[in-house]
C-alpha positions in Angstrom: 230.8 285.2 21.2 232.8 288.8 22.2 236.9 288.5 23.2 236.3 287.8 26.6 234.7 284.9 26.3 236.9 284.1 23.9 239.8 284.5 26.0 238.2 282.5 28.9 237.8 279.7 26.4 240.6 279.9 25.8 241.8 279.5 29.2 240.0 276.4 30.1 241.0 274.5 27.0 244.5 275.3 28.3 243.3 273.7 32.0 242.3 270.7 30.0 246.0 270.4 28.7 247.5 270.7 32.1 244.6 267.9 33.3 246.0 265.5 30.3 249.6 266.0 30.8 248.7 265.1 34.7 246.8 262.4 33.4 249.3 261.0 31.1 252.1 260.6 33.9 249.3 259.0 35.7 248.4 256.4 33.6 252.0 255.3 33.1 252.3 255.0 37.2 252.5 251.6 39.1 248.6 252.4 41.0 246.8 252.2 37.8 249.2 249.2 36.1 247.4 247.7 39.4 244.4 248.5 38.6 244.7 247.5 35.0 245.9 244.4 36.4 242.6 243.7 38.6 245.1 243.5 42.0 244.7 247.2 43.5 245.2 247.6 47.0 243.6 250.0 49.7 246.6 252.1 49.5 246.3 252.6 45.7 242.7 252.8 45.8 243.6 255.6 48.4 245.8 257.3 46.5 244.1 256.9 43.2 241.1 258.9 44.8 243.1 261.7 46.3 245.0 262.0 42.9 241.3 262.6 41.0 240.4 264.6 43.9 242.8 267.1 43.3 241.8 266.9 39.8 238.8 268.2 40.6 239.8 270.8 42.8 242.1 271.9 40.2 239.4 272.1 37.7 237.1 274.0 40.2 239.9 276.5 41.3 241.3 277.3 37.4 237.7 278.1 36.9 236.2 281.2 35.4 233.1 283.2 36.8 230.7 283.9 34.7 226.4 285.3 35.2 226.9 284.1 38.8 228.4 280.7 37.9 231.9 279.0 37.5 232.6 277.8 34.2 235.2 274.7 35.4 235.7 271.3 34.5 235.2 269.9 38.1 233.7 267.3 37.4 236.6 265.9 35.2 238.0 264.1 38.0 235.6 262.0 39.2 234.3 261.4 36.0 237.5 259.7 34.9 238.1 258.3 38.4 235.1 256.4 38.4 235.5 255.2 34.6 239.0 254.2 34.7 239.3 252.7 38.3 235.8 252.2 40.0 233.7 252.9 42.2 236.3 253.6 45.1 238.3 255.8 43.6 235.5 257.6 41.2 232.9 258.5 44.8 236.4 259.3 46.7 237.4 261.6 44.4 233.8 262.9 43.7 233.7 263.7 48.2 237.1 265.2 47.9 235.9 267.5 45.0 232.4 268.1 46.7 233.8 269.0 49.8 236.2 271.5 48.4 233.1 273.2 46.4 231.5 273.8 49.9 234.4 275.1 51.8 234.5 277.9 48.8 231.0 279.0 49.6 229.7 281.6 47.2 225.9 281.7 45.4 224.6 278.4 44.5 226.8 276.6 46.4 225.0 273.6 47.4 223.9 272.5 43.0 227.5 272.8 42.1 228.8 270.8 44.9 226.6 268.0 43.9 228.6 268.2 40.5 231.7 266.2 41.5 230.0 263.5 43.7 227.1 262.6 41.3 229.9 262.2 38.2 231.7 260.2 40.2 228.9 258.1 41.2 227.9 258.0 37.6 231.4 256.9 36.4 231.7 254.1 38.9 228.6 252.7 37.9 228.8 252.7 34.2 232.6 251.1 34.9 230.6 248.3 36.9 228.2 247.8 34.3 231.1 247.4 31.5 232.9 244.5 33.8 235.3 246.7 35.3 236.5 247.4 31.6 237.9 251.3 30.3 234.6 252.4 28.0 236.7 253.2 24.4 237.1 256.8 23.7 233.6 256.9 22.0 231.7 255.8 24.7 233.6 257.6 26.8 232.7 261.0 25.3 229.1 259.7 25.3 229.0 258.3 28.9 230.8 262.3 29.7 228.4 264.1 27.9 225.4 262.5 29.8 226.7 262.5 33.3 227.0 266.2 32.6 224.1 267.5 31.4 222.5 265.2 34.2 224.6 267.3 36.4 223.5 270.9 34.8 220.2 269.9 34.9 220.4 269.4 38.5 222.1 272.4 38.6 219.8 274.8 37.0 217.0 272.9 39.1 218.5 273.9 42.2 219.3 277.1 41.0 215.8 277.9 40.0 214.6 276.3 43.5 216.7 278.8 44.7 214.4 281.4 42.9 217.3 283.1 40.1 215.0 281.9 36.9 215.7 284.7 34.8 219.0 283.8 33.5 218.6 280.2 33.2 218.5 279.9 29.7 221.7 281.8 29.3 223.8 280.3 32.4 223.2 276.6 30.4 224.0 278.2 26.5 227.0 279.9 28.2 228.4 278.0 30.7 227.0 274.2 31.2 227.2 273.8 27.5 231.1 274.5 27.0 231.7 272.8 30.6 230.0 269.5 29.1 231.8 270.5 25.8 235.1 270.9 27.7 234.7 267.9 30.1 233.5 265.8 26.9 236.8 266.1 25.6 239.2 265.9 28.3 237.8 262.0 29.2 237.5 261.1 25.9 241.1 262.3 25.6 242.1 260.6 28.5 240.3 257.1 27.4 242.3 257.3 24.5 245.6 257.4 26.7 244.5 254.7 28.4 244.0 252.8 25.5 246.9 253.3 24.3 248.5 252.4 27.7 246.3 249.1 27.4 247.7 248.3 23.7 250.8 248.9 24.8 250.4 246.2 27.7 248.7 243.6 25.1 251.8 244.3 22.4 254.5 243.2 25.5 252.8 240.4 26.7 252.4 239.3 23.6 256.0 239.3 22.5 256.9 237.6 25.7 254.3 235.3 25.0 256.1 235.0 21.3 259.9 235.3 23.1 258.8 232.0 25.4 256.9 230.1 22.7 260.4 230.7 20.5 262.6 229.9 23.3 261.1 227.1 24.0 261.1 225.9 19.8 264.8 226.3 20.5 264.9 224.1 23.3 263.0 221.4 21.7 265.1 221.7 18.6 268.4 221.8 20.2 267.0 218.7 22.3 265.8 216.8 18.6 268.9 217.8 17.2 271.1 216.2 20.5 268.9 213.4 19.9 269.0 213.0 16.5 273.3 213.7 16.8 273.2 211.0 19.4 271.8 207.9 16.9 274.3 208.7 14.2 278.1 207.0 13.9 280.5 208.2 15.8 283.1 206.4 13.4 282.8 204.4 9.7 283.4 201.1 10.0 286.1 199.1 8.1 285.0 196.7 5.4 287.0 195.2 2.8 286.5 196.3 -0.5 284.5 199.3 0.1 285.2 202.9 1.2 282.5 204.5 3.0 281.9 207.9 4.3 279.0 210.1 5.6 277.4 213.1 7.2 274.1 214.5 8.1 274.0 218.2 8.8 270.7 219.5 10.6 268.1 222.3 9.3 267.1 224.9 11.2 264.2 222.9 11.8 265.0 219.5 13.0 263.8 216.4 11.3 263.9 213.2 11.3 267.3 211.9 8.9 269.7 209.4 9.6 272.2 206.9 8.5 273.9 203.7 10.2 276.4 200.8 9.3 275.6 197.2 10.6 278.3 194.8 11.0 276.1 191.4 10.5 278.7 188.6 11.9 276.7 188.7 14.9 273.8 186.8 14.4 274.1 185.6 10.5 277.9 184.9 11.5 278.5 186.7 8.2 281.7 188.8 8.3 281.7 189.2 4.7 278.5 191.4 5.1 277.4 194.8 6.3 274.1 196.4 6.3 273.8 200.0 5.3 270.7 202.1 5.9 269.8 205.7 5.3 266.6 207.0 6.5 264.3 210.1 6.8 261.4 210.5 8.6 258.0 212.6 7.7 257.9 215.3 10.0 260.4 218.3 11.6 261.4 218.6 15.4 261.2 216.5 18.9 258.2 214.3 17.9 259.9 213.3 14.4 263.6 212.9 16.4 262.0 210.1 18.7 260.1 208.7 15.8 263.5 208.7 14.3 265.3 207.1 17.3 262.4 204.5 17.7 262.4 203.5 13.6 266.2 203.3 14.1 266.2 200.6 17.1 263.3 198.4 15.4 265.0 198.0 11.8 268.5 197.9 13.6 267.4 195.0 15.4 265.2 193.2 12.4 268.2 193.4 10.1 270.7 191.9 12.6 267.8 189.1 13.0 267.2 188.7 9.5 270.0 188.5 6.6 267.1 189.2 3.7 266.8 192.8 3.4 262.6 192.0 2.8 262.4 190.0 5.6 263.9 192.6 7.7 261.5 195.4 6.4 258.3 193.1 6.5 258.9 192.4 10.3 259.9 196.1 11.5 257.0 197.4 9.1 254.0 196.2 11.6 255.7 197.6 15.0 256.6 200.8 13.7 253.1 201.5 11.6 251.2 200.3 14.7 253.6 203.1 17.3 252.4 205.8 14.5 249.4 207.6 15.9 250.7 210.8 14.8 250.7 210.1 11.2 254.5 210.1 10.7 256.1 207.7 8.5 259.6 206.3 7.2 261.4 206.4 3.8 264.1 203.8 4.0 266.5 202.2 1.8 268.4 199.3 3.7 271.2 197.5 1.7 273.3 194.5 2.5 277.1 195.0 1.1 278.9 191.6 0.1 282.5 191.7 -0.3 282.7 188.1 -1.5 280.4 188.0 -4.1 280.2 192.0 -4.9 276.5 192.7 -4.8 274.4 194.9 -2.7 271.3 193.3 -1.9 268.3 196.3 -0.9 264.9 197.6 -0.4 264.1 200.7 -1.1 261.5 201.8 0.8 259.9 204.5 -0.5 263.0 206.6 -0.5 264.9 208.8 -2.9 266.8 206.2 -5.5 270.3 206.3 -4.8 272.4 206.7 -7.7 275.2 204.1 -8.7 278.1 205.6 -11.0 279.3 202.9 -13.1 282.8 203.9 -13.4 283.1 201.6 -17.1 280.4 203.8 -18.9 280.0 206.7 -16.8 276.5 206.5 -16.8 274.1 206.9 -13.6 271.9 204.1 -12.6 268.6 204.7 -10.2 267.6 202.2 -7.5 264.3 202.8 -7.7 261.9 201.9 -4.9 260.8 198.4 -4.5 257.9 199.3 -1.7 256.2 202.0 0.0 257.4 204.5 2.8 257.6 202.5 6.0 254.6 203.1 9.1 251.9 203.7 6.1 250.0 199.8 5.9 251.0 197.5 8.6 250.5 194.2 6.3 252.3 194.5 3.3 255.5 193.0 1.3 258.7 194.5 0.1 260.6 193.1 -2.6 264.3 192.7 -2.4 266.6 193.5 -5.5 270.1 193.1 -5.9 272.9 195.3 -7.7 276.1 193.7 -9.0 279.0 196.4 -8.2 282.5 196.9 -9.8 285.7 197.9 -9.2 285.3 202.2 -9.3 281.6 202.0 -8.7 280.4 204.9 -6.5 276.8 204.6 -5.0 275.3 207.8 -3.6 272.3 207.4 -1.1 270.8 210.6 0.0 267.1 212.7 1.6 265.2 214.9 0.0 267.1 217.9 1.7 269.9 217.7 -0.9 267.9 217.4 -4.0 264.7 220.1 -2.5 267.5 222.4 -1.3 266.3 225.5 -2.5 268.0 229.2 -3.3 266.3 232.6 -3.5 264.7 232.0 -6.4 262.6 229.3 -5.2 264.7 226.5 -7.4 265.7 222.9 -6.4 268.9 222.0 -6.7 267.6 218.9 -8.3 268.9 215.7 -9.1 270.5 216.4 -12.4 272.7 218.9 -10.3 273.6 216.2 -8.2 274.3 213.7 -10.9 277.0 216.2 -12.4 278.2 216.7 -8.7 279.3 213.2 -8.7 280.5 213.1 -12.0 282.5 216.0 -11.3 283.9 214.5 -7.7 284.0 210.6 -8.6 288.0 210.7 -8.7 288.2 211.7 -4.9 288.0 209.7 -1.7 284.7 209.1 -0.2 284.4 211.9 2.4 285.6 214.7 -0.1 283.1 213.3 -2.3 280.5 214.0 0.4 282.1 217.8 1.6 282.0 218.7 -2.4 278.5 217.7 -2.7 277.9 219.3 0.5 279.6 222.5 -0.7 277.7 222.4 -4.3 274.6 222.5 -2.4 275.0 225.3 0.1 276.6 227.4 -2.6 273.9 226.6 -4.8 271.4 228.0 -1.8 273.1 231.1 -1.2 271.8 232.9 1.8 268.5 230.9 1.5 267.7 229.3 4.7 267.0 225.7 4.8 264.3 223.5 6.4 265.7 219.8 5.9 267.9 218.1 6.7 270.6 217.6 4.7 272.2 213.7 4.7 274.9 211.4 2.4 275.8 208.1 2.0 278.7 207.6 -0.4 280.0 204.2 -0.9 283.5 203.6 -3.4 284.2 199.9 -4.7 287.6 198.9 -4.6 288.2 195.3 -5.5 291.7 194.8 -4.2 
């Protein structure tokens, strides 16, 4: 291949530039986000054609004569009218182009004007046949390469009709071969925009699909922690004898804790009585919140019924195993405080043992459990212990989010942390003891984040 045609090579790889840059801006317009959006409209179909259609004049006009010939990527237009946005705008373009091509005139007029309405007739139909989808850049090049060398070979047939056979074999080697070359690569350069266009489109909906689903995690979790914030005491009761205090302090991820006094001189007529409970429920967000408010109700109302902490737990057992179709369950431990005869009468069902200092040998006792988690087997018995308490006793009831707190290095805080918690914090009143043990834990977590919820129970005995 000499300079010149070097140079004219040259020339229409530079045509092909302008073409993508045009294309670019096009693809990025509001007509072909409708069309990507399956909603065009007669005026964008409209538009859409007369934007190809001067595609294809442009690639007729920037063209370069050669043995009697124009070496042009006219067909460019159409082609990537028809692939990209169908059969209206592909055939419009594909008239606008052919209609041009005949208003020039010159030799062999009539087989190059067939170029641009035959690709675009071609493109619309292949974009039919692939459900109105862009063909990726592969296919793209492919689908190109054989629209255009039907095209030439129309071309050449005409031409030969026409009676110039002499120079056939050179017009295709020289100039159908780099126009199918040239237009080749322009469409599957375009496809490749417009699949990056289509990515780009997938990537936002899909974080707005992500931004919704979030925002509405947070709504569910703000509404499970309202509801959760809603069932716990606004204030501590008084009761003789025993200093209480408590808190309960949400995870990012709701769950189902909580804690709650009971007066029991309603129906027992007891007033030297008061049930404690502390709670946490198997599951994290809304669902385990209602299960939460629904487990509360039932063993609220069974323990005012019932002064025996089994009895209580036996009866609220069946209606709260038979409302859990999703699985969830209870640990409880419900206690009856007596400031007559200084025992704490419990069940402890399937929750973590709370710990009971003993002030005169400063060791740590465990009330271990005496049944299973609450909601697992609707016919079963609990067994009721009792715990004789002193004078500068502490008991300590707590969830799993204390002792499973976690830091960066993936270690509990454990129960041997919180044993020397209280050890450390038994002289102070019952709600520093609780904001210490608090404190221990987050400072223990560090910039870990937490998914539990984190709840205390801390009862002092004074017997005066």
């Amino acid at each position: 291949m000499d300079t010149a045609i070097l140079v004219d090579c040259i020339k229409l790889f530079e045509m092909v530039s302008v073409v993508m840059v045009i294309a670019y801006l096009f693809s990025r317009s509001r007509f072909y986000q409708e069309i990507l959006e399956h909603r065009p409209t007669i005026s964008t179909h409209i538009i859409l054609a007369l934007i190809f259609g001067i595609l294809s004049i442009y690639g007729m006009s920037s063209g370069i004569n050669y043995f009697g010939a124009v070496v042009n990527i006219r067909d460019l237009g159409p082609i990537i009218g028809g692939l990209s946005c169908g059969p209206f705008v592909g055939i419009g373009a594909g008239i606008i182009g052919t209609c041009y091509r005949l208003s020039v005139g010159g030799p062999n007029v009539f087989g190059a004007a067939l170029g641009p309405i035959i690709s675009g007739i071609c493109g619309s139909a292949i974009f039919i046949l692939n459900k109105r989808e862009v063909l990726s850049t592969k296919y793209a090049i492919i689908a190109t390469i054989g629209i255009e060398v039907g095209v030439s070979l129309i071309t050449l047939l005409i031409r030969a009709l026409g009676g110039s056979t002499s120079t056939l074999l050179t017009v295709f080697i020289n100039v159908a071969v780099p126009m199918i070359c040239l237009t080749s690569v322009a469409a599957g350069i375009f496809a490749f925009i417009i699949h990056n266009l289509i990515q780009e489109r997938q990537v936002k909906l899909e974080k707005e699909k992500l931004e919704q689903e979030i925002a509405k995690k947070e709504a569910e979790l703000s509404i499970a922690a309202e509801i959760q914030k809603s069932f716990l005491p606004d204030s501590l009761p008084y009761f003789p004898k025993y200093e209480m205090a408590g808190k309960s302090i949400p995870a990012k991820e709701v769950g189902g804790d909580f804690f709650d006094f009971m007066p029991l001189e309603l129906i027992p007529f007891s007033k030297s009585q008061m049930g404690i409970m502390i709670a946490d429920v198997a599951g994290k967000g809304v669902p385990a919140a209602l299960f939460m408010a629904l487990s509360r109700i039932v063993i609220r109302i069974s323990a005012l019924w019932f002064k025996n902490c089994a009895e209580a737990i036996a009866f609220a057992n069946p209606v709260i195993t038979h409302d859990s179709k999703t699985g969830m369950f209870v640990t409880l431990f419900l206690g009856i405080l007596d400031n007559e005869t200084m025992t704490m009468s419990y069940v402890n069902a399937g929750h973590n043992p709370p710990l009971v200092f003993r002030t005169g040998t400063e060791k740590i006792e465990e009330l271990k459990p005496t049944g299973i988690a609450i909601g697992v087997i609707e016919d079963i018995a609990f067994d009721q212990k009792s715990v004789h308490l002193q004078n500068g006793d502490v008991v300590v009831l707590y969830t799993d989010g204390v002792t499973e707190a976690i830091n960066t290095n993936t270690e509990e805080f454990g129960v041997p942390r919180l044993i020397q918690t209280i050890k450390d914090s038994v002289s102070l009143p019952s709600q520093e003891m609780v904001d210490t043990i608090v404190t221990r834990v987050t400072e223990f977590c560090g910039a870990q984040p937490q998914h539990d919820d984190i709840t205390l129970l801390v009862i002092k005995v004074h017997d005066s």
